[in-house]
Rosetta silent file (secondary structure, phi, psi, omega in degrees, C-alpha in Angstrom):
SEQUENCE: XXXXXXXXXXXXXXXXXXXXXXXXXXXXXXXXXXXXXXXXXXXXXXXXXXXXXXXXXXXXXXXXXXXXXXXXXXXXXXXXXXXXXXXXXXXXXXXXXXXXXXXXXXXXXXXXXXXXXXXXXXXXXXXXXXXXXXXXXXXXXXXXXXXXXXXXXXXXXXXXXXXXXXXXXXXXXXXXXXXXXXXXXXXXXXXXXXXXXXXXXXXXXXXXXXXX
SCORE:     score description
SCORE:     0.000 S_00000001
   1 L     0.000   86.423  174.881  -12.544   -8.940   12.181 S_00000001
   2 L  -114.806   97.789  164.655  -15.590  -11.046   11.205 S_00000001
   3 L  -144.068  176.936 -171.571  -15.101  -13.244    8.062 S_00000001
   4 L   -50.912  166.648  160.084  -15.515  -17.069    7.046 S_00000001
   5 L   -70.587  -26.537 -175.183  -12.471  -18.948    8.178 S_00000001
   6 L   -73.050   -3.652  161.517  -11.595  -19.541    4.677 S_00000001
   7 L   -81.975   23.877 -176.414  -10.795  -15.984    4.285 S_00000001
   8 L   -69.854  142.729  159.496   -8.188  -16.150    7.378 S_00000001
   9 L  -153.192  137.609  162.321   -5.155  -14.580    6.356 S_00000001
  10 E   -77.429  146.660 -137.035   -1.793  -14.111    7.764 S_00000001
  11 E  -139.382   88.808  177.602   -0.638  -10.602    7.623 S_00000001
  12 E   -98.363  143.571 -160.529    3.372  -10.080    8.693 S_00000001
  13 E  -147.953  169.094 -170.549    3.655   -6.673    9.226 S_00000001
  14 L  -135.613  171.677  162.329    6.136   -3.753   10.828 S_00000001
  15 L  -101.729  146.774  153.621    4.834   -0.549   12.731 S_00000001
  16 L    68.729   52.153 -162.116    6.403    2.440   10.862 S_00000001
  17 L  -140.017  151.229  148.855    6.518    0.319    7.910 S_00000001
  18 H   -32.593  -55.742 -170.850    5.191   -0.233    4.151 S_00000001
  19 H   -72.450   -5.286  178.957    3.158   -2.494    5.461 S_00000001
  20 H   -93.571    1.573  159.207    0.909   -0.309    7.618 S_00000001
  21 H   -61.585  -27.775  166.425   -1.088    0.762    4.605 S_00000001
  22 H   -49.802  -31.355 -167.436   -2.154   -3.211    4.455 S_00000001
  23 H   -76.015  -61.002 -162.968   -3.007   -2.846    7.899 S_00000001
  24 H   -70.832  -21.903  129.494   -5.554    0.036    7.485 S_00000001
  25 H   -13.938  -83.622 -148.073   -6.389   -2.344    4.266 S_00000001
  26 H   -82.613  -67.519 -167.301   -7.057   -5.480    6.205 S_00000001
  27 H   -84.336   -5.258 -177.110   -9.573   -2.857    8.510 S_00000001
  28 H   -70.166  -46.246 -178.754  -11.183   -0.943    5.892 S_00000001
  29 H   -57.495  -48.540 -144.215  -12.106   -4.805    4.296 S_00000001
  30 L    64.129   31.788  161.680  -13.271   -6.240    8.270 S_00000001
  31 L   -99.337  168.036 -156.577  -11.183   -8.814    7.322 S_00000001
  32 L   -94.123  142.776 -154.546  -10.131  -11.593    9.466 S_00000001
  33 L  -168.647  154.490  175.835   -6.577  -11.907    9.760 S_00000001
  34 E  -120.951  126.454  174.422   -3.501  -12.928   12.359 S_00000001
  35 E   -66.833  150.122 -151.015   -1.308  -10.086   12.826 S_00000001
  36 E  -160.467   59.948 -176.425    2.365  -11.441   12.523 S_00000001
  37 E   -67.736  142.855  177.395    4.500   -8.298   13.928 S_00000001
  38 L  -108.303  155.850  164.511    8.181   -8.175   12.956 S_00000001
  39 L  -115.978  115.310  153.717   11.074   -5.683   14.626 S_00000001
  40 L   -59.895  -51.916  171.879   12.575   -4.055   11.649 S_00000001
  41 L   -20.608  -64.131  165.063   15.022   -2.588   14.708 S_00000001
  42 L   -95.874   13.012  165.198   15.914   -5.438   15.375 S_00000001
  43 L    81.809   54.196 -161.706   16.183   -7.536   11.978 S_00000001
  44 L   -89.574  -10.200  171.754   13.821   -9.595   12.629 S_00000001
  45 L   -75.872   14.523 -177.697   12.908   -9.842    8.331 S_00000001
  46 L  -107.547  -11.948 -173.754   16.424  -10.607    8.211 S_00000001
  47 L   -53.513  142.372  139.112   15.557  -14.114   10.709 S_00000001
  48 H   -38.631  -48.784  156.112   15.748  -17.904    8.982 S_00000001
  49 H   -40.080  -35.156  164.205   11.688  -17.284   10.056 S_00000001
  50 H  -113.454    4.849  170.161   11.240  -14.923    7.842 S_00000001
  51 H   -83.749  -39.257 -179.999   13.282  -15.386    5.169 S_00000001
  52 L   -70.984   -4.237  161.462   11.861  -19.055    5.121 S_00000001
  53 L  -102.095  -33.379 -167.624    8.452  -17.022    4.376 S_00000001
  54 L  -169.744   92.962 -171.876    9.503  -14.160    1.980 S_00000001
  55 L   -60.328  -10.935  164.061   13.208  -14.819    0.673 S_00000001
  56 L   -76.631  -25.836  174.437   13.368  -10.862    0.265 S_00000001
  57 L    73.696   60.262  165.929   13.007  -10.521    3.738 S_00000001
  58 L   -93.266 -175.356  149.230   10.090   -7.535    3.180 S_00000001
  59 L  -173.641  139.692   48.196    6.842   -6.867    4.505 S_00000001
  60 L  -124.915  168.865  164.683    4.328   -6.521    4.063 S_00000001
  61 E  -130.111  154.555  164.322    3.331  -10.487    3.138 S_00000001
  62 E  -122.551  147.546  156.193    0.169  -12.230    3.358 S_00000001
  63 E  -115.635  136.027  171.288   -0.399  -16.175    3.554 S_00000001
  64 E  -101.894  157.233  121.303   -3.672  -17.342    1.842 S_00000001
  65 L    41.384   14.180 -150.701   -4.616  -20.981    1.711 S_00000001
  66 L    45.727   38.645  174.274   -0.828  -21.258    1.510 S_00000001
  67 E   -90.638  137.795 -161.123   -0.576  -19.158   -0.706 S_00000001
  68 E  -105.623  118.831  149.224    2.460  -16.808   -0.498 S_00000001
  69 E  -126.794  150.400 -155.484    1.778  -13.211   -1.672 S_00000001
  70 E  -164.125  161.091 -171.987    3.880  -10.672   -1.627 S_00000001
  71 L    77.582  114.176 -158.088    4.637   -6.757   -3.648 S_00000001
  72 H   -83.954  -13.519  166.047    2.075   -4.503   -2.220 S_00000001
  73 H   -59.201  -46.205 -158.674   -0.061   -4.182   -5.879 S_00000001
  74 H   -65.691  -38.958 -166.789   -0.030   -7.721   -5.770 S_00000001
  75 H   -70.356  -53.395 -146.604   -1.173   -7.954   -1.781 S_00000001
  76 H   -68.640  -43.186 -174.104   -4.098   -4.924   -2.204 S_00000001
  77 H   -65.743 -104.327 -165.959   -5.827   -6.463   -5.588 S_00000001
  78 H    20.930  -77.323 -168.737   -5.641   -9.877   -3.418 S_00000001
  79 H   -85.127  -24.456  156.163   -7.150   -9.048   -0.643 S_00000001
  80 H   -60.144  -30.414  169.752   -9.837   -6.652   -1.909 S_00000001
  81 H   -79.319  -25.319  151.846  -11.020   -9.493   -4.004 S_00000001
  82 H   -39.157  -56.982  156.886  -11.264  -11.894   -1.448 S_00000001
  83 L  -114.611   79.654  167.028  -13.701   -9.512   -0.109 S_00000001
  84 H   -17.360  -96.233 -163.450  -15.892   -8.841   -2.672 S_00000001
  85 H   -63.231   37.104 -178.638  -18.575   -7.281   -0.706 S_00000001
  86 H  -101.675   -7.032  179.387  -16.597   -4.542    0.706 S_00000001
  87 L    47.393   72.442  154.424  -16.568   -3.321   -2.832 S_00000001
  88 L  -105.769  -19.125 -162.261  -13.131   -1.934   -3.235 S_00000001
  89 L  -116.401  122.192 -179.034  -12.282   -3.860   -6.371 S_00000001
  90 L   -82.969  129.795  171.278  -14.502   -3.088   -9.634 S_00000001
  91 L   -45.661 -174.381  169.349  -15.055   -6.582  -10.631 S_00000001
  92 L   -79.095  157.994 -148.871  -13.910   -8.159  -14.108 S_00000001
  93 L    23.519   14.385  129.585  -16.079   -6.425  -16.533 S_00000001
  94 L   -30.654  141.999  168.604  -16.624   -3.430  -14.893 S_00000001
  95 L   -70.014  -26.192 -179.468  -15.225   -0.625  -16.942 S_00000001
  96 L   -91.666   -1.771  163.375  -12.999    0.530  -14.125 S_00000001
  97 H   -20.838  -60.777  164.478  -11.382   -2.867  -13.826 S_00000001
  98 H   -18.767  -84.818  169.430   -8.774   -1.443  -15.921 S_00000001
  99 H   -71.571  -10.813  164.971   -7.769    1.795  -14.334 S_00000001
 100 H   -55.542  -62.285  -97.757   -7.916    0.121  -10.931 S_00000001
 101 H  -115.788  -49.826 -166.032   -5.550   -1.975  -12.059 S_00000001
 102 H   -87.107  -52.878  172.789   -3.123    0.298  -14.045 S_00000001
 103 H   -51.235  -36.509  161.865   -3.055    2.600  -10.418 S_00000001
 104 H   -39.542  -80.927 -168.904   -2.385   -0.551   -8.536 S_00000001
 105 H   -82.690   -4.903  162.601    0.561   -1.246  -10.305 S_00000001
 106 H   -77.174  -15.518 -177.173    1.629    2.170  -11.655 S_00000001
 107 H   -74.957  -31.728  175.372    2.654    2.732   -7.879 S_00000001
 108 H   -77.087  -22.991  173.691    5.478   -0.300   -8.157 S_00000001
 109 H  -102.856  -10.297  171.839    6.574    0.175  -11.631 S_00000001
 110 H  -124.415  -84.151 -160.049    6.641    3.770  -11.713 S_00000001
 111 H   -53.063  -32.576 -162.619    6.326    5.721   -8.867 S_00000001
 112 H   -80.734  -60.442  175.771    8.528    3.819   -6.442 S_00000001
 113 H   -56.271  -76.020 -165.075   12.090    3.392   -8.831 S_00000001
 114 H   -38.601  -86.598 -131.034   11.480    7.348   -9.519 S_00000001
 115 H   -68.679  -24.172 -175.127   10.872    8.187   -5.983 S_00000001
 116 H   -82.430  -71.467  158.909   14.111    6.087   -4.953 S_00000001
 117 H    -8.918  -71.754 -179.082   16.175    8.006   -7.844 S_00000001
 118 H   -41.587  -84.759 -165.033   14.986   11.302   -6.459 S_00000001
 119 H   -31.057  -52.704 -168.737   15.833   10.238   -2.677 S_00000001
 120 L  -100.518   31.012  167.423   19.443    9.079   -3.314 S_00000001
 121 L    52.220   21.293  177.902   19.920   12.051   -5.883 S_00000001
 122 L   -96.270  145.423  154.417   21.044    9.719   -8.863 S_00000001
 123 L   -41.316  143.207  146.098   20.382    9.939  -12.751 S_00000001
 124 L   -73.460 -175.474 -179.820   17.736    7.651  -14.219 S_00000001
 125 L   -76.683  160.197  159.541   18.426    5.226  -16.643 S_00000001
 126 L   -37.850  156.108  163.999   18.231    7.048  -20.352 S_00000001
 127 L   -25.416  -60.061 -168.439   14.655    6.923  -21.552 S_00000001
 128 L   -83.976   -6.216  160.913   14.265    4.173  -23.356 S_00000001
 129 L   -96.380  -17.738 -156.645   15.450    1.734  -20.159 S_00000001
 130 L   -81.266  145.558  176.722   14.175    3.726  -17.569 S_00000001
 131 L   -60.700  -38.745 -160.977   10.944    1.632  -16.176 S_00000001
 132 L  -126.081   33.097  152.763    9.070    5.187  -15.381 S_00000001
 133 L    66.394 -100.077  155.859   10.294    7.439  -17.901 S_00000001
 134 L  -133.898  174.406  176.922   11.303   10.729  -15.442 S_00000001
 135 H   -60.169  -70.106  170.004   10.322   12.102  -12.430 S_00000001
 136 H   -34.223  -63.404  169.203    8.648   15.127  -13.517 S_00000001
 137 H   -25.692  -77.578 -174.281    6.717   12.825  -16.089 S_00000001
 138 H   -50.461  -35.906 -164.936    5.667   10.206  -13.440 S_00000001
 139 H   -98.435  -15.498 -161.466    4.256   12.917  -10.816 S_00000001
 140 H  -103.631  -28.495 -179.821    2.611   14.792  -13.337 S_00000001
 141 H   -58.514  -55.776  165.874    0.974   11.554  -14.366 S_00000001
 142 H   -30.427  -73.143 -169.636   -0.587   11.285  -11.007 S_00000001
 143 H   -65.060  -28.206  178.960   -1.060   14.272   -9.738 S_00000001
 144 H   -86.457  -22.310  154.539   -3.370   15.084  -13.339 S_00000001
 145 H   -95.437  -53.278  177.554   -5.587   12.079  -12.155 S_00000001
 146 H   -34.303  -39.827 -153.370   -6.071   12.985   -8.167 S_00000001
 147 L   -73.408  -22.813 -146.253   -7.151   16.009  -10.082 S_00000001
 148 L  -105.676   -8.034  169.573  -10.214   14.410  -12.277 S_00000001
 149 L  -171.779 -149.110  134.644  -12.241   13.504   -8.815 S_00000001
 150 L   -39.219  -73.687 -167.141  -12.365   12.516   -5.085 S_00000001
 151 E  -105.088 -175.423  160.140  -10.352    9.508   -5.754 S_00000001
 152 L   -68.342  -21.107  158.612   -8.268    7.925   -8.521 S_00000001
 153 E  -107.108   37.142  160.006  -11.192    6.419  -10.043 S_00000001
 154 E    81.958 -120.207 -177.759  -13.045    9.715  -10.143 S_00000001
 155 L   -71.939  -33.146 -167.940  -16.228    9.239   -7.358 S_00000001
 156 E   -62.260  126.520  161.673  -15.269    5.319   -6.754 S_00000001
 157 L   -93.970  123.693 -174.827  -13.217    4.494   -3.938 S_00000001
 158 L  -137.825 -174.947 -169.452  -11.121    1.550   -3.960 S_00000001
 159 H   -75.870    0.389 -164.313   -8.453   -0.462   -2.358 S_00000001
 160 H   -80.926  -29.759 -173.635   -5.877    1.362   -4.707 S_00000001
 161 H   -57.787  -49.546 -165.465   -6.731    4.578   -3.080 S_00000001
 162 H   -68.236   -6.215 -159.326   -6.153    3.205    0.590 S_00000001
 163 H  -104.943  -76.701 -171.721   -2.434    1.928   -1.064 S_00000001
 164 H   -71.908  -19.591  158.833   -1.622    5.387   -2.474 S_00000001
 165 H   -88.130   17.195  177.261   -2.749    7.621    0.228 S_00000001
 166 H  -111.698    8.143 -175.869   -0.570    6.086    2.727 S_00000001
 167 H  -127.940   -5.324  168.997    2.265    6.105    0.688 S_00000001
 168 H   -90.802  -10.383  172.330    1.726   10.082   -0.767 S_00000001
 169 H   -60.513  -41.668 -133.903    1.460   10.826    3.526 S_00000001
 170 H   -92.669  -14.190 -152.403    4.556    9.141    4.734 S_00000001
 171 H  -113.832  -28.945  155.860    6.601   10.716    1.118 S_00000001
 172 H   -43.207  -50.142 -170.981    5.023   14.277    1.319 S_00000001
 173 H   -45.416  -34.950 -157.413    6.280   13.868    5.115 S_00000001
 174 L  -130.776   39.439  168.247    9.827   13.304    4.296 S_00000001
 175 L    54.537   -3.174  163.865    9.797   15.791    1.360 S_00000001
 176 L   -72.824    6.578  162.260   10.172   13.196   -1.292 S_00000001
 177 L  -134.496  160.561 -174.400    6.723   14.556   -3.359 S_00000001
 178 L   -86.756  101.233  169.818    6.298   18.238   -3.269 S_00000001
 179 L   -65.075   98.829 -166.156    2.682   18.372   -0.804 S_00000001
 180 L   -99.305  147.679  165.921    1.077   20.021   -3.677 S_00000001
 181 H   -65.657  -26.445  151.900   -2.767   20.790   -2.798 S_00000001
 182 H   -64.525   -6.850  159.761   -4.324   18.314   -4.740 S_00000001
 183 H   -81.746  -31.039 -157.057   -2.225   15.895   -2.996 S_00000001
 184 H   -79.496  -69.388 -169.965   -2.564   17.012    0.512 S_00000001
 185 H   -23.243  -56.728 -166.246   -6.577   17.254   -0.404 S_00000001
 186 H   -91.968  -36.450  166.406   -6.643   13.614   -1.202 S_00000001
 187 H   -37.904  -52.456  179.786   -4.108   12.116    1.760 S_00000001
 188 H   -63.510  -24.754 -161.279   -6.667   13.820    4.102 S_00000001
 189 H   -96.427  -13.094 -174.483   -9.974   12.594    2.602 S_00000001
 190 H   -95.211  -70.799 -178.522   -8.611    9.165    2.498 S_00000001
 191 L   -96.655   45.560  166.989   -6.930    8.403    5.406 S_00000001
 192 L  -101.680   63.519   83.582   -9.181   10.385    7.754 S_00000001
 193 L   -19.106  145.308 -151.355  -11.078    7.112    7.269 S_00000001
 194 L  -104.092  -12.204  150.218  -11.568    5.524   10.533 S_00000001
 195 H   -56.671    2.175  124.858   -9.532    2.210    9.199 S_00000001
 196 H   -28.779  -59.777  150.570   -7.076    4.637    8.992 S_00000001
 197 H   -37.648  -66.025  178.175   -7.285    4.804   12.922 S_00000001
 198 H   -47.246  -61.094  164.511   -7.865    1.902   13.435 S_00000001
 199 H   -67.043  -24.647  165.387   -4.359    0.683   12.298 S_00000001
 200 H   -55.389  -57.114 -143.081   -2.381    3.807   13.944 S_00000001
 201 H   -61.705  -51.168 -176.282   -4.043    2.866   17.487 S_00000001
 202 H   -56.320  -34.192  157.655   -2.901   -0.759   16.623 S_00000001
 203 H   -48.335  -72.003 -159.429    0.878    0.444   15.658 S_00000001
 204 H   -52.275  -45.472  158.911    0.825    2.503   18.632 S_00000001
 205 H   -35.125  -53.113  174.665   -0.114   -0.466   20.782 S_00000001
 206 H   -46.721  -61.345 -174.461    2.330   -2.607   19.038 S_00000001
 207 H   -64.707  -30.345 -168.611    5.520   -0.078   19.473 S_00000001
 208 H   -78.258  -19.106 -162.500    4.466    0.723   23.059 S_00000001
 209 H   -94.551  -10.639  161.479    4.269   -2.777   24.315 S_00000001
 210 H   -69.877  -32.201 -176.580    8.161   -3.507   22.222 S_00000001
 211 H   -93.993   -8.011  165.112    8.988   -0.386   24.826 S_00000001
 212 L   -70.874    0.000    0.000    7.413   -1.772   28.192 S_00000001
């Protein structure tokens, strides 16, 4: 973790969580950050401490500059632009600004309400309400870009890729996406990255020393 101090950021985080794609985020960047661990176990986002930080009582959060951020599109553009030279984020006027952008935020407005439909086996809303149209729709959106390169922006690698392969591992895992080969293909190429690593060995510290 070597950056300016003004790029400090506080990072509250879970093991086994949402929040460990942020982590492997946070090392893929080298940015400098204070880890903030929570026990989901024990409810600890449910505390007056953390509810007096993020009244949903989620994680992950970041603090900037006292800046609150929160919503994991919102934390990944954030903090890739902070660090600019790790070149995850195609700047403003780049041409892929765009589709960075639209992948960021197609995982919270689409994929996420679908994939929660699916999981508790309920109807969507009709069409014309539902945020993400159908399931079938929504995975087929995806799954027809992973297809078009390496990454979601074709050859480019960004921070949206480190967002969505950690969230097509743990939902392939637990049978909520079909591990289709063009899925599995890109979960591996992504997070065999060794920020990938980097944040399991730091979970695994974290859970073993809640179990000492």
């Amino acid at each position: 973790m070597t950056a300016t101090a003004s790029r400090r950021v506080t990072f509250f985080h879970s093991p086994q969580s949402r929040s460990g794609g942020v982590l492997a985020l946070l090392e893929e960047l080298g940015a400098d950050y204070e880890l903030r661990a929570l026990d989901l176990r024990r409810g600890e986002q449910r505390g007056d401490a953390y509810l007096a930080v993020n009244p949903m009582g989620k994680v992950p959060a970041i603090v900037h500059d006292g800046a609150l951020v929160t919503e994991q599109g919102a934390i990944y553009a954030y903090l890739a632009d902070l660090y600019p030279e790790a070149g995850l984020a195609p700047a403003i006027g780049d041409r892929l600004r765009g589709p960075y952008l639209r992948w960021l935020f197609f995982y919270g407005s689409s994929f996420e309400p679908a994939l929660v439909d699916r999981s508790m086996k309920r109807e969507p809303a009709p069409p014309s309400t539902c945020p993400y149209g159908d399931y079938d729709t929504m995975l087929k959106t995806l799954t027809d870009q992973l297809a078009r390169g390496a990454y979601l922006l074709g050859e480019r690698f960004t921070a949206a890729d480190m967002l969505w392969a950690g969230a097509l591992r743990w939902t392939t895992m637990f049978k909520l996406v079909p591990e289709l080969p063009v899925i599995a293909e890109y979960v591996k190429r992504v997070t065999s990255r060794a920020s990938f690593a980097r944040a399991a060995k730091i979970d695994a510290d974290l859970l073993a020393a809640r179990g000492a």
